[in-house]
C-alpha positions in Angstrom: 17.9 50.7 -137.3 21.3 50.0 -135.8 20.6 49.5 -132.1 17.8 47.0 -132.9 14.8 49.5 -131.8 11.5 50.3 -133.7 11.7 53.4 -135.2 8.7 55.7 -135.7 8.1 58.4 -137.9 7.9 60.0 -141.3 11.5 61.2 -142.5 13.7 58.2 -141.0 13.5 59.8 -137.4 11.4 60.5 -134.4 10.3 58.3 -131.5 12.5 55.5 -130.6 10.4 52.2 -129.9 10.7 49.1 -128.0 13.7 46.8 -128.8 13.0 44.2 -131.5 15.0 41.8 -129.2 12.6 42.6 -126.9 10.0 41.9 -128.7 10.7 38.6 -130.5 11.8 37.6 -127.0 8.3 38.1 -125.4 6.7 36.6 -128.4 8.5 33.5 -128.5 7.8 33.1 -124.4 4.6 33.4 -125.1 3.9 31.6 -128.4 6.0 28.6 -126.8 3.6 28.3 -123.2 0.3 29.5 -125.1 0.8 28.4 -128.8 -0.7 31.8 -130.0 0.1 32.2 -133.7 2.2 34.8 -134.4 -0.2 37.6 -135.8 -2.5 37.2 -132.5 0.5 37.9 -130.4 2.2 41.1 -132.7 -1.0 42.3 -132.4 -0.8 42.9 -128.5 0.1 46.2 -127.3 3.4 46.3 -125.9 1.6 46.6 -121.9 -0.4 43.9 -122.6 2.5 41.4 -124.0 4.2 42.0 -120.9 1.9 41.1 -118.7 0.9 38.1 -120.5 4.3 37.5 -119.8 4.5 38.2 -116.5 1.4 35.6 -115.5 3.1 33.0 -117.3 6.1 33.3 -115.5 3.7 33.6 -112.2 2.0 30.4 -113.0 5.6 28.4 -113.9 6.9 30.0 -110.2 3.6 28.6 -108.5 3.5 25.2 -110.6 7.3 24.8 -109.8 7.4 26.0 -105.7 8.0 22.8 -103.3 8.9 25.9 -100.8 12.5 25.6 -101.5 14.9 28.6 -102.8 15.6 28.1 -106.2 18.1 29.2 -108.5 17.3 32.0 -111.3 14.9 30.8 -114.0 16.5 32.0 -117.4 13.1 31.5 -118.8 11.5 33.9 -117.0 12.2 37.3 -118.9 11.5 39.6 -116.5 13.2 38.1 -113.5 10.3 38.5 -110.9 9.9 36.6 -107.5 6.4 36.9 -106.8 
């Protein structure tokens, strides 16, 4: 587990999963905006933890929009202007 993936399989090999960065990352963004407990949110499919994601960082953009460019948002994980 040196490149800090999910690994998969029976004998130490096979499919090479998501990124544990990765995930921790989305789980804390959405743990800290939903205050999910931990288990409800490791229980999300990958697909669906991204696009919880994603609508949080759409409803930060919208909250936050006075019409104005704005700089890069280093909490939005997926860098997306809507």
């Amino acid at each position: 587990m040196r490149c800090g993936c999910v690994f998969f399989g029976r004998d130490g090999g096979g499919i090479t999963g998501y990124p544990i960065d990765k995930i921790y990352e989305e789980a804390s963004f959405i743990a800290y905006y939903f205050h999910w407990p931990h288990e409800q949110i490791m229980s999300l499919e990958h697909r669906e933890r991204r696009r919880w994601c994603e609508e949080i960082s759409k409803i930060n953009r919208n909250l936050n929009d006075d019409g104005q460019e704005k700089q890069a948002n280093p909490f939005d994980v997926f860098n997306k202007r809507w």
